[in-house]
C-alpha positions as CSV (number, residue, x, y, z in Angstrom):
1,X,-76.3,117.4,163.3
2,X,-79.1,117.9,160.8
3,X,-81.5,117.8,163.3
4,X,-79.9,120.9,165.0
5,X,-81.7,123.1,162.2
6,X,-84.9,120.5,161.3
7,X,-87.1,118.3,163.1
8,X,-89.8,116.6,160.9
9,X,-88.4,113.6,159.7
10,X,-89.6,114.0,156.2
11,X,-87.9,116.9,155.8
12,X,-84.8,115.2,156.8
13,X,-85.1,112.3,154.6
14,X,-85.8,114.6,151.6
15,X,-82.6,116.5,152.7
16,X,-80.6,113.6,153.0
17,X,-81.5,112.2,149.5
18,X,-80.7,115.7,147.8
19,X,-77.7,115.3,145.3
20,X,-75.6,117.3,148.7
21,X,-77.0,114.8,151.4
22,X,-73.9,113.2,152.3
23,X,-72.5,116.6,153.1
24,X,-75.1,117.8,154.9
25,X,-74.3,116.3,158.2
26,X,-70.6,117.9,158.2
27,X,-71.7,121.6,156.7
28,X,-74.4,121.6,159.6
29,X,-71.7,120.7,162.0
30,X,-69.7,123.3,160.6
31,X,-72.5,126.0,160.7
32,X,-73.1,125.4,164.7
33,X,-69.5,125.8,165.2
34,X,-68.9,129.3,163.5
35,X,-72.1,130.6,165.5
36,X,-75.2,130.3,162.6
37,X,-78.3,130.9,164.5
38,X,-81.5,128.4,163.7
39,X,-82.6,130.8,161.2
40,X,-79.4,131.6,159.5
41,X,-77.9,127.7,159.5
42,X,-81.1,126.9,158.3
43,X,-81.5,129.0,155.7
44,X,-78.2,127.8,154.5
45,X,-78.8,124.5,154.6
46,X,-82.2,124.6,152.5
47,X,-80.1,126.4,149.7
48,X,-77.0,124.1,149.8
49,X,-80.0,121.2,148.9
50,X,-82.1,123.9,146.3
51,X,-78.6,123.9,144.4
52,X,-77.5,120.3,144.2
53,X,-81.3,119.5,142.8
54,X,-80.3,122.6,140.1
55,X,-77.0,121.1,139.3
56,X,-77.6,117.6,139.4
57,X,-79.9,117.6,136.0
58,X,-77.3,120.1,134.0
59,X,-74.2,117.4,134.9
60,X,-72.3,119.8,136.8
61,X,-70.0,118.4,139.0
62,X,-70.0,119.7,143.3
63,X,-66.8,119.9,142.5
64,X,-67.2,122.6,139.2
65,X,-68.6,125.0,142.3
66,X,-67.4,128.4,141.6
67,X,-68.0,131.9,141.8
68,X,-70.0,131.8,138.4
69,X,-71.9,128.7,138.7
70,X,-73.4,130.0,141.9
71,X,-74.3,133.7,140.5
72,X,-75.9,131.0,137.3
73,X,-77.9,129.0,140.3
74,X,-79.2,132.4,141.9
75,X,-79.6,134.1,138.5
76,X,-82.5,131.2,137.5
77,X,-84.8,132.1,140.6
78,X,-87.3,134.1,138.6
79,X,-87.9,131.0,136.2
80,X,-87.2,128.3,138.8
81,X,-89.4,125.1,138.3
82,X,-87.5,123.0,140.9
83,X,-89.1,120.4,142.3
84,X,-90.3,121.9,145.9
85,X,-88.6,124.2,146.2
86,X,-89.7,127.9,147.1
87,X,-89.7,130.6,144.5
88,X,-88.9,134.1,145.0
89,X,-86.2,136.2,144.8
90,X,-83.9,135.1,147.9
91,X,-82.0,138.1,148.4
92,X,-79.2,136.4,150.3
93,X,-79.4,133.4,148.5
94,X,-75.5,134.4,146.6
95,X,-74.2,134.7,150.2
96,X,-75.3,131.7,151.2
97,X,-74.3,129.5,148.6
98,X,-70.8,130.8,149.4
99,X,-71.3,129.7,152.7
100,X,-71.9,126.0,151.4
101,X,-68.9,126.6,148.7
102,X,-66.2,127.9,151.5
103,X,-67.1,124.4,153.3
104,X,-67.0,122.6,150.5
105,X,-63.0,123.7,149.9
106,X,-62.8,123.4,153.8
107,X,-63.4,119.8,153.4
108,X,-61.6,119.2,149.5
109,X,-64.5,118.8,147.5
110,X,-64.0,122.0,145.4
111,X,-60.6,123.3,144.9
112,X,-59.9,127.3,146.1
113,X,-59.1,129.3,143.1
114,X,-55.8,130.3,143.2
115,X,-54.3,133.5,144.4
116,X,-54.4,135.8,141.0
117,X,-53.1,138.8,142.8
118,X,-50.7,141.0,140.4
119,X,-48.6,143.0,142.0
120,X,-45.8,145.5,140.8
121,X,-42.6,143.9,140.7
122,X,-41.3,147.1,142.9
123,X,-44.2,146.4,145.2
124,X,-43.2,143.0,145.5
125,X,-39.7,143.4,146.1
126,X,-40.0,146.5,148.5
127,X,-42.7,144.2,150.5
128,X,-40.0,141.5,150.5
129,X,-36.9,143.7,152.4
130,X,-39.5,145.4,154.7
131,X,-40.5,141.9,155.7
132,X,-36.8,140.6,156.2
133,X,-33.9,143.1,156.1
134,X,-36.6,145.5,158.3
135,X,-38.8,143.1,160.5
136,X,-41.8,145.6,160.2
137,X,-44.8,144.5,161.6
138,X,-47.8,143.1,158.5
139,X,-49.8,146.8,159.5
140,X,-46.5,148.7,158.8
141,X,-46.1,146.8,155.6
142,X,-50.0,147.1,154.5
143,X,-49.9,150.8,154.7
144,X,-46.4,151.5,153.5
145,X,-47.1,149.0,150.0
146,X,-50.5,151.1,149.3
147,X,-48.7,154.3,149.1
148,X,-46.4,152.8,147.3
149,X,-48.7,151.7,144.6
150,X,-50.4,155.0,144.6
151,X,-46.9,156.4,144.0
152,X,-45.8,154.2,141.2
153,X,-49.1,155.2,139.4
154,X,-47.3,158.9,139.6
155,X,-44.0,158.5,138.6
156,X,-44.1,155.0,136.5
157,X,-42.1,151.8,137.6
158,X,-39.0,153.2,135.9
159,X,-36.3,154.0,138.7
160,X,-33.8,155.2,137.0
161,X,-35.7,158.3,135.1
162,X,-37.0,159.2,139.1
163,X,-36.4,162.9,139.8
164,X,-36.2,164.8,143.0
165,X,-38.9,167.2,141.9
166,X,-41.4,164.7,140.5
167,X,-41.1,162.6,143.7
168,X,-41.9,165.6,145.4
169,X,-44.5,166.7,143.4
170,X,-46.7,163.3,143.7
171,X,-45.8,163.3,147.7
172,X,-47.7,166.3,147.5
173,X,-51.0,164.9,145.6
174,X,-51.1,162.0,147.3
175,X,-51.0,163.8,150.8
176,X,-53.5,166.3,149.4
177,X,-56.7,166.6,151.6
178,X,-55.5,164.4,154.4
179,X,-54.2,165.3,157.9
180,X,-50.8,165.8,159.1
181,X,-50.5,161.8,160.3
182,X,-51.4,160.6,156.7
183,X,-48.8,162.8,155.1
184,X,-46.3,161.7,157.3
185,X,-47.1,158.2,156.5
186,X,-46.6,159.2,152.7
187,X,-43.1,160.9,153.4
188,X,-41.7,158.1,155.6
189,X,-42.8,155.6,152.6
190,X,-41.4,157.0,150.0
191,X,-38.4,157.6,151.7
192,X,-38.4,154.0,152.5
193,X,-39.1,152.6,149.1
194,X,-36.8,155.2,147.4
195,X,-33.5,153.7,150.6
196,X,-34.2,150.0,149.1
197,X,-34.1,151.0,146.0
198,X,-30.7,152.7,146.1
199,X,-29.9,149.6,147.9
200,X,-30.3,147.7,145.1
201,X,-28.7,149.3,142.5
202,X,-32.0,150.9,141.1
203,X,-31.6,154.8,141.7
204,X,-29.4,157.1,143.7
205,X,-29.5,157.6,147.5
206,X,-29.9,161.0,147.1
207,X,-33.6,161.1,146.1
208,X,-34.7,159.8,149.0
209,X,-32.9,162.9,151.1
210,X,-35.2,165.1,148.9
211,X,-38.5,164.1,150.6
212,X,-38.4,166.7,153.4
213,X,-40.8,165.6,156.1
214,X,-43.9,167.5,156.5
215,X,-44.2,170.6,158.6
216,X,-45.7,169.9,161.8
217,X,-46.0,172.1,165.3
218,X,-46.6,170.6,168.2
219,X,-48.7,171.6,171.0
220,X,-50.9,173.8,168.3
221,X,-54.0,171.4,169.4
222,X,-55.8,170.4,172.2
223,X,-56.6,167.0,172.3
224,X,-60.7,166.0,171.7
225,X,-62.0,164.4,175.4
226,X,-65.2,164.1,177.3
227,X,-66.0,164.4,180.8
228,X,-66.6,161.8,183.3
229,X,-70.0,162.0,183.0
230,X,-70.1,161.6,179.3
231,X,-68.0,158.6,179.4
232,X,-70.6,157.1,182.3
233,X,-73.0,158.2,179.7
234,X,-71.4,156.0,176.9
235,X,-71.0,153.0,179.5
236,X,-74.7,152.7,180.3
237,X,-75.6,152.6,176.8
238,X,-74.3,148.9,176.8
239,X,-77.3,147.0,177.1
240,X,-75.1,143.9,179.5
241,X,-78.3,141.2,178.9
242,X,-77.2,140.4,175.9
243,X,-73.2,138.9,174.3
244,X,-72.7,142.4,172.0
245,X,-73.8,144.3,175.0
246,X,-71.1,142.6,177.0
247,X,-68.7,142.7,175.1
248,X,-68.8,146.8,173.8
249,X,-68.7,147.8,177.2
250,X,-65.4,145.4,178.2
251,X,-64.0,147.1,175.2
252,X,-65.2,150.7,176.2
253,X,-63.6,150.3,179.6
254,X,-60.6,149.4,178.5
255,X,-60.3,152.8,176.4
256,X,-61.8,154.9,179.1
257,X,-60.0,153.1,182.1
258,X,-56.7,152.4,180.8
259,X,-56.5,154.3,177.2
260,X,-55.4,151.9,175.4
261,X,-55.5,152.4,171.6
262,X,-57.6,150.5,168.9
263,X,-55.1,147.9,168.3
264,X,-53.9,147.3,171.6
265,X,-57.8,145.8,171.8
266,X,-57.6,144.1,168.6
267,X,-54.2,142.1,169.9
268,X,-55.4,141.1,173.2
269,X,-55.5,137.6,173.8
270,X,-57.2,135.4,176.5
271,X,-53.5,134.7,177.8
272,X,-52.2,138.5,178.6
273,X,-55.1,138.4,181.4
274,X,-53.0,137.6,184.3
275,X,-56.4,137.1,186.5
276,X,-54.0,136.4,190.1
277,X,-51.5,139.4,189.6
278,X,-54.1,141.7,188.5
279,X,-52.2,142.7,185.3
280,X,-52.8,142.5,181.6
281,X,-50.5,142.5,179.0
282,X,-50.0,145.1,175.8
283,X,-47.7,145.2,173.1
284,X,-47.8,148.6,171.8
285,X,-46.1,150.4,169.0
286,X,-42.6,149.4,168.1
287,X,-43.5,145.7,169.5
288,X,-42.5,147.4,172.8
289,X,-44.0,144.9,175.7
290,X,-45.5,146.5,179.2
291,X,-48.0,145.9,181.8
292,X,-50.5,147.4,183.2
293,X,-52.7,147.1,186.6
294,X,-56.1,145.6,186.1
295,X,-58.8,147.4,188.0
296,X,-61.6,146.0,189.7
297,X,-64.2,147.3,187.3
298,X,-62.3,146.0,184.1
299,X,-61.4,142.8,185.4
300,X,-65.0,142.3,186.2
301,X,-66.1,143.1,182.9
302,X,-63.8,141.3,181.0
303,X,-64.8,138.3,183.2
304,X,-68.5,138.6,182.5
305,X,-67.9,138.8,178.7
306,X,-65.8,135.8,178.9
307,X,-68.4,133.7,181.0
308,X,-71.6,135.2,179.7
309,X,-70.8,136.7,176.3
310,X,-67.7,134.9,174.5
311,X,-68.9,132.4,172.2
312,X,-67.5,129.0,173.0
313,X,-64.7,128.1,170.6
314,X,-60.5,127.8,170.1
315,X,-59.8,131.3,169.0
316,X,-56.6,132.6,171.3
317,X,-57.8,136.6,170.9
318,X,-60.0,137.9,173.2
319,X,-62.3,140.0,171.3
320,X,-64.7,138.1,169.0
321,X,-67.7,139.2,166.4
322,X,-71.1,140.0,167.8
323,X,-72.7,137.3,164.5
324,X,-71.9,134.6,162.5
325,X,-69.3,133.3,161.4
326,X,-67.4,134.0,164.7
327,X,-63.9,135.7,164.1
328,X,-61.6,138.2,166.1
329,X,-62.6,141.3,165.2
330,X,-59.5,142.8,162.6
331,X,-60.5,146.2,162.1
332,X,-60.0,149.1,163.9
333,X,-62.6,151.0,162.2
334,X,-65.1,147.9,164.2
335,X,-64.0,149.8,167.6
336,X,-64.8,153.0,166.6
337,X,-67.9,152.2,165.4
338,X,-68.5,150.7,168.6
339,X,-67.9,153.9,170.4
340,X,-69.8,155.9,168.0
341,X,-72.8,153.7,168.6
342,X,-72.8,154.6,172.0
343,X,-72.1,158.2,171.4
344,X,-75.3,158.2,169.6
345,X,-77.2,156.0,172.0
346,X,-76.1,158.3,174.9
347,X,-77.2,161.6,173.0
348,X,-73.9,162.9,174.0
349,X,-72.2,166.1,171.8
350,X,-68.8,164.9,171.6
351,X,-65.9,166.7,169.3
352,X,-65.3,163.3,167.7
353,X,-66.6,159.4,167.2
354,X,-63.6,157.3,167.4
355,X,-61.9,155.1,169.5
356,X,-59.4,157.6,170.5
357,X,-61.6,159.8,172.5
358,X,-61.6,157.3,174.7
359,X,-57.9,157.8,175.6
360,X,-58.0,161.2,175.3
361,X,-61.0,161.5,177.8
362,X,-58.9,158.9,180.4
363,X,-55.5,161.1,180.1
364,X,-57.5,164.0,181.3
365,X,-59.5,162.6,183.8
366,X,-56.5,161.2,185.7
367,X,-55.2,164.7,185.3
368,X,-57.6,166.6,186.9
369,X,-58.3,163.9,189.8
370,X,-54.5,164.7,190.7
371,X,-52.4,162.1,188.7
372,X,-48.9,163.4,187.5
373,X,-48.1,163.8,184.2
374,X,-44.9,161.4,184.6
375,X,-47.5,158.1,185.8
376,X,-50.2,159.1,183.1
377,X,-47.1,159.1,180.7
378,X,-46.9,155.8,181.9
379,X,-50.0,154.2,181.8
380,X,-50.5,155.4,178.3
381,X,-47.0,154.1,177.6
382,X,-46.0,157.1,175.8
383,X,-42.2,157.1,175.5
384,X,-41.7,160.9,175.9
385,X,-42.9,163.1,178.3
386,X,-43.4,165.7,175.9
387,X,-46.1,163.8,174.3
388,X,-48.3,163.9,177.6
389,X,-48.1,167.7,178.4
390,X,-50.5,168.3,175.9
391,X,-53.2,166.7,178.5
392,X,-52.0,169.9,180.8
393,X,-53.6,172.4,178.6
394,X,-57.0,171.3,179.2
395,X,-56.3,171.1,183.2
396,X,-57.8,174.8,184.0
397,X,-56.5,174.1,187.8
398,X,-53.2,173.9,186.2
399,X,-53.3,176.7,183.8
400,X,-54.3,178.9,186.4
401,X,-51.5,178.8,188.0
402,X,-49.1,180.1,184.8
403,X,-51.8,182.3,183.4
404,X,-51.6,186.3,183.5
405,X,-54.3,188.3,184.2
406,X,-55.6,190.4,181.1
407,X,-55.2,194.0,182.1
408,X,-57.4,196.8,180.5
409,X,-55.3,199.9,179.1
410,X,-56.5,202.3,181.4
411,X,-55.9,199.7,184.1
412,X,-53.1,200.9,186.6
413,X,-50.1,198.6,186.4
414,X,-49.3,196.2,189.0
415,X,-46.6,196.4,191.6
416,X,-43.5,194.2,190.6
417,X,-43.8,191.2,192.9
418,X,-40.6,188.6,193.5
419,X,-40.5,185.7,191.4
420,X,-41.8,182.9,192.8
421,X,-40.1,179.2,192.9
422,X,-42.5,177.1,190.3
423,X,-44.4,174.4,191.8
424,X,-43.4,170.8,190.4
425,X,-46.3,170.6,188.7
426,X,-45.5,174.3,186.7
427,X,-42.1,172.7,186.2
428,X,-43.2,169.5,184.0
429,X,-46.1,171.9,183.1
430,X,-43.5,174.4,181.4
431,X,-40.9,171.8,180.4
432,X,-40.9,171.7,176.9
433,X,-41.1,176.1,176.4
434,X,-37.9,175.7,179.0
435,X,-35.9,173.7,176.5
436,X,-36.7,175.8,173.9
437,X,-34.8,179.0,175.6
438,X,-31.3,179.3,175.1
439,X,-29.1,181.0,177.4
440,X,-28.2,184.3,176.4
């Protein structure tokens, strides 16, 4: 495999009878597999052979490879006298020498360093019932166990001196400066951590009753969208000659088309495209399972990233990296920089650059091209309908028909007309203000 990355057979030979020739073979093997272009794998190949010749006259060991003897190795460049090898400052020389080193503990040579992560004894334990007496999902616990160190850095690891009021207090800093969904996320954690604890024997129940949850109003917002022809705008940014061009627009179309949520596109996998029933498969929030239709235009652009833009290997998610080494794409911070990109490509003035726009602009297009509220509830799997109505207040067709006209003072006042019988529309429309009138 070598000879993938070099041709003259000097070179090869030289190579071959580094101190790291008889590894060679395997880490080139391994370099075409995770995606390394001819530059890149080559690249890493020339310094995997630069360090065994620096090692091999100190008496270190291949096996000795760690973090430090690599930063050593790199930090000798200015001085090098090497036999042929280039001089210079090799900027991402450190990165790929740990290239070389992950194969090397791939294949048993060097042994990983083990895990020294220290955690909080309450961390660990709180992590351990969320995990079995809770079955919450590995995002739920991420987020809920980094609030919960913040917190212990506020009140001390100490349950039993806990108060209500100094709970409350560091609820208060550590929501601080962050929207309404992060301070909810600090509430519901505490709470949780504070149960578990009382559960154990560690504090009173009470304390967690005194985290109130945060004020919040609903409807006081309009949800951030674009129009039609923005979103067209942002899909003919995607340049579809090249893999990362394919790919960004099968992702966009799934967040304009169907409105699925960041996640929802992380978790896809090659197997929830059912290809003959037209359907594709979603696990949301809560693990709740569903299916949705497939339209023509997502389907076909799922199918030409697959065939044209997918690298070739025995990964089971859909969704891959655009470079080297291939992975599925973990973060959901990756798909909104993916939309931004083509926000900014498209010259578009949009409220907002992340992934979520995209669902927000597919709820109210559907809308306004005459879908009901109950279906779009639906296809954004939203379990109340209450959650959707907020799509209505950007439908002007709809608002016009609830609206009163604004009358000037000197204005004569209009004739008292019968009441009318809402529409069905009005009726879902006005829902939610309904259920809040009591009868007197």
């Amino acid at each position: 495999m070598l000879e993938t990355f070099f041709e003259k057979r000097f070179v090869l030979e030289r190579f071959r009878a580094s101190p790291v020739g008889s590894h060679l073979d395997g880490f080139a093997t391994s370099l075409l597999a995770q995606g390394y272009s001819f530059q890149a794998g080559g690249s890493c190949l020339r310094h995997a052979v630069h360090l065994g010749r620096w090692m091999d006259p100190r008496g270190v060991p291949l096996s000795a490879l760690d973090e430090e003897v690599s930063s050593s190795f790199v930090g000798h460049f200015p001085a090098c006298d090497c036999y042929d090898e280039r001089v210079g400052s090799h900027e991402r020389a450190l990165a790929r020498v740990r290239v070389f080193r992950r194969y090397l503990q791939d294949v048993g040579v060097v042994a990983r360093p083990p895990l020294t992560v220290v955690d909080d004894p309450l961390v660990t334990d709180f992590v351990t019932w969320m995990r079995s007496q809770r079955g919450a999902s590995e995002q739920t616990i991420k987020a809920f166990s980094r609030v919960v160190r913040r917190l212990l850095s506020r009140v001390g690891n100490e349950p039993s001196t806990y108060t209500s009021h100094a709970l409350r207090k560091a609820v208060v800093a550590l929501s601080e400066g962050h929207g309404d969904a992060t301070a909810e996320q600090v509430a519901t954690a505490t709470r949780s951590f504070l149960r578990q604890l009382a559960v154990r024997g560690h504090c009173s129940i009470d304390l967690a009753d005194g985290i109130p949850r945060p004020a919040q109003w609903s409807q006081t917002t309009l949800p951030k969208h674009l129009s039609s022809e923005d979103v067209e705008k942002l899909l003919a940014t995607c340049d579809v000659s090249t893999a990362t061009g394919l790919r960004d627009r099968a992702v966009m179309l799934l967040l304009a088309r169907l409105g699925l949520r960041a996640d929802d596109v992380l978790r896809l996998r090659l197997v929830d495209v059912d290809w003959k029933a037209a359907t594709i498969r979603l696990v949301g929030k809560g693990r709740h399972e569903s299916r949705l239709p497939l339209p023509q235009e997502v389907g076909d652009a799922l199918l030409a990233y697959i065939d044209k833009g997918r690298p070739r290997i025995v990964e089971k998610h859909l969704f891959l990296t655009a470079r080297a080494p291939w992975a599925p794409i973990r973060n959901n911070s990756t798909i909104s920089q993916l939309v931004e990109r083509a926000i900014l490509r498209a010259g578009v003035d949009a409220p907002s650059f992340g992934s979520h726009l995209l669902r927000h602009s597919a709820a109210t297009s559907m809308l306004r091209e005459g879908a009901s509220l109950d279906g779009i509830a639906s296809i954004l799997r939203h379990r109340s309908i209450d959650t959707t109505v907020i799509y209505a207040r950007v439908d002007e067709r709809l608002l016009t028909q609830v609206a009163q006209p604004w009358l000037s003072s000197d204005a004569p006042s209009p004739s008292p007309k019968p009441p009318s019988t809402p529409t069905p529309e009005m009726q879902t429309f006005l829902r939610p203000w309904f259920a809040e009138v009591s009868p007197c």
